[in-house]
C-alpha positions as CSV (number, residue, x, y, z in Angstrom):
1,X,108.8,60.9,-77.5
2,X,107.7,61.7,-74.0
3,X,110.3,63.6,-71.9
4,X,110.6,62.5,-68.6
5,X,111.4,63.9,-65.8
6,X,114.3,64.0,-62.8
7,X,112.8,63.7,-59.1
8,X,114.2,63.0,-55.7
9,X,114.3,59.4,-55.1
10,X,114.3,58.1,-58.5
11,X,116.2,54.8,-58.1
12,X,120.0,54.4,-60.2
13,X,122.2,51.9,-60.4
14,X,125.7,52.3,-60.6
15,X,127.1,51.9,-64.4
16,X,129.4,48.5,-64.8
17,X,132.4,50.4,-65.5
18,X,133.9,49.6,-62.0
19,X,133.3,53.1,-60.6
20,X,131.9,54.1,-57.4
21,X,128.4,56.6,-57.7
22,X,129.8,59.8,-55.2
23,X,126.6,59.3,-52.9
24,X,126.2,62.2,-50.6
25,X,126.5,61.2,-46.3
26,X,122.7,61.7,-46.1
27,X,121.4,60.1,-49.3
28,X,119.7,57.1,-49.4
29,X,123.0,55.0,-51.7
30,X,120.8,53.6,-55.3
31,X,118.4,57.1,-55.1
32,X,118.8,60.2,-56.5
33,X,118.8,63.4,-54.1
34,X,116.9,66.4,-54.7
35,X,120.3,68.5,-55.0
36,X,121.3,66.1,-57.6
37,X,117.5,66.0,-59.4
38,X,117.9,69.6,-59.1
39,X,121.1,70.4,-61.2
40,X,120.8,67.9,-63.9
41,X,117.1,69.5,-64.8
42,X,118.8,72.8,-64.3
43,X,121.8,71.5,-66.7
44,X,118.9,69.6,-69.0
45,X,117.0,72.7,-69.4
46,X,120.0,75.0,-70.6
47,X,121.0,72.2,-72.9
48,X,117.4,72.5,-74.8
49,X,117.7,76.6,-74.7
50,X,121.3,76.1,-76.1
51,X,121.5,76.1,-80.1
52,X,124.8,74.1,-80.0
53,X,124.0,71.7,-77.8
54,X,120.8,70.8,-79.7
55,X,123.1,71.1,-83.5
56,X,125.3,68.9,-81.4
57,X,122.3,66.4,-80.9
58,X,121.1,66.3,-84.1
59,X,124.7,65.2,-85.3
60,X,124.9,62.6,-82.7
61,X,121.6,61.0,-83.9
62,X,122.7,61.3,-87.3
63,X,126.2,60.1,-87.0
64,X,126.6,57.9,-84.0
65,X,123.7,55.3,-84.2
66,X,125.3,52.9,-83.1
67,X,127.0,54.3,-80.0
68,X,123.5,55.6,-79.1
69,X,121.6,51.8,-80.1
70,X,124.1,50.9,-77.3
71,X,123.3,53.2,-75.0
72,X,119.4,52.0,-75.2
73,X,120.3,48.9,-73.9
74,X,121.3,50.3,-70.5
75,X,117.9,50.4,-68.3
76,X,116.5,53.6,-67.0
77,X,118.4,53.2,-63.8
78,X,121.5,52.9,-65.5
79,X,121.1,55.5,-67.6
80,X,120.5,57.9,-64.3
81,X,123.2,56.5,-62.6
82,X,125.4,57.5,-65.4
83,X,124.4,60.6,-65.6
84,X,124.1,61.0,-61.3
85,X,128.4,60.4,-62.1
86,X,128.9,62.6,-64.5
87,X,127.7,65.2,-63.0
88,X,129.6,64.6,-59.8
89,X,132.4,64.4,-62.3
90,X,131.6,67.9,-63.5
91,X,131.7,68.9,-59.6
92,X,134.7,67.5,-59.1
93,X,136.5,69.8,-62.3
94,X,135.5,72.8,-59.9
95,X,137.9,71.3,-57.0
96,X,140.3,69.6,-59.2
97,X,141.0,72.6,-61.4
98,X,141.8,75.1,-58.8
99,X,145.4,74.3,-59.1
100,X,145.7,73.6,-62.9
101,X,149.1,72.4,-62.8
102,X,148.4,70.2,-60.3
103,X,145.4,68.8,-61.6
104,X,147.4,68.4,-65.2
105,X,149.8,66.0,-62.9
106,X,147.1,63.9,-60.9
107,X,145.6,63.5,-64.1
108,X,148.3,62.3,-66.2
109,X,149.2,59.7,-62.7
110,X,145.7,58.4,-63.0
111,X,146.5,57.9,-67.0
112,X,143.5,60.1,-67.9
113,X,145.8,62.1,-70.6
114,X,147.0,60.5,-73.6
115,X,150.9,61.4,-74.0
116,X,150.2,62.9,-77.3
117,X,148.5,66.0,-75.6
118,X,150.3,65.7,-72.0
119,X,152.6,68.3,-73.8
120,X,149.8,70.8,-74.8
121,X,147.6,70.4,-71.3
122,X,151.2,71.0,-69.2
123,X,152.0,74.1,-71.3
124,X,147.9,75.2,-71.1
125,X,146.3,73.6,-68.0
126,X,143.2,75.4,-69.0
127,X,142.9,73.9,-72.7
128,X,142.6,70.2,-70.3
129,X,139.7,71.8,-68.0
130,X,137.9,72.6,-71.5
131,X,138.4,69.9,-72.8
132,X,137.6,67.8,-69.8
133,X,134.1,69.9,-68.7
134,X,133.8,69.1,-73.0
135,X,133.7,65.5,-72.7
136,X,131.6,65.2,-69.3
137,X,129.1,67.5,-71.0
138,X,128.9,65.3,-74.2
139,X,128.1,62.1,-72.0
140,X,125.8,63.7,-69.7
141,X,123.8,64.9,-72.9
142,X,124.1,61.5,-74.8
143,X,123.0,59.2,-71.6
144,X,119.7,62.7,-71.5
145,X,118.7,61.9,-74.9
146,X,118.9,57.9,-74.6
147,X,116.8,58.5,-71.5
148,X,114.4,60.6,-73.4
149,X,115.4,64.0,-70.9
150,X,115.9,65.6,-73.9
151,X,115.0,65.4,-77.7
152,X,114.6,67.5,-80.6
């Protein structure tokens, strides 16, 4: 499979999901900018050095088929999109998580934390940040390896 490639101005689309992309003031809205080309091929290109995240690849095309078979229906553009918001998600933890407590507490208000662990994340605010950067991380790599940024 040919590995493409993240430039300024490649064209995304917003995924269906209802959430807004975080454009930057002086970006084009719908096109990547070369900050954000930038740090996914930065955070593409520590993924394939990384022995974990490439074990962790292998299990996903092994064990979650069908969440990836899904995935390939999105087009290109959503696929970028998706991974243009994660990664402003993943900026955001930086902000968010300078007051742990109080990011443990705007989270649970938004209902991002299921009550079974609001217990665990208000007693370690850290273990939530972990956990969070943990499950941004896993998406952006899925919607890399759907888009063919990254394989084997």
């Amino acid at each position: 499979m040919k590995k493409n490639n993240l430039e300024k101005g490649m064209p995304l689309s917003k995924p269906d999901n209802g959430d807004e992309l975080g454009a930057d003031a002086n970006q084009k809205e719908g096109f990547l900018s070369e900050q954000d080309a930038a740090d996914m091929s930065a955070i593409i290109e520590e993924a394939r050095k990384d022995l974990e995240t490439m074990a962790m690849i292998t299990k996903l095309k092994s064990e979650n088929k069908e969440a990836l078979e899904e995935l390939k229906k999105l087009s290109p553009e959503e696929v970028i999109g998706g991974m243009k918001e994660t990664l402003d998600n993943l900026k955001l933890i930086e902000y968010l998580f300078k007051d742990p407590k109080r990011a443990v507490k705007e989270m649970e208000k938004e209902g991002m934390i299921e009550k079974a662990h609001l217990k665990k994340y208000r007693k370690e605010p850290a273990l939530l940040e972990a956990d969070t950067r943990k499950g941004l991380y896993f998406n952006f790599i899925s919607l890399a390896v759907v888009g063919g940024f990254i394989d084997e």
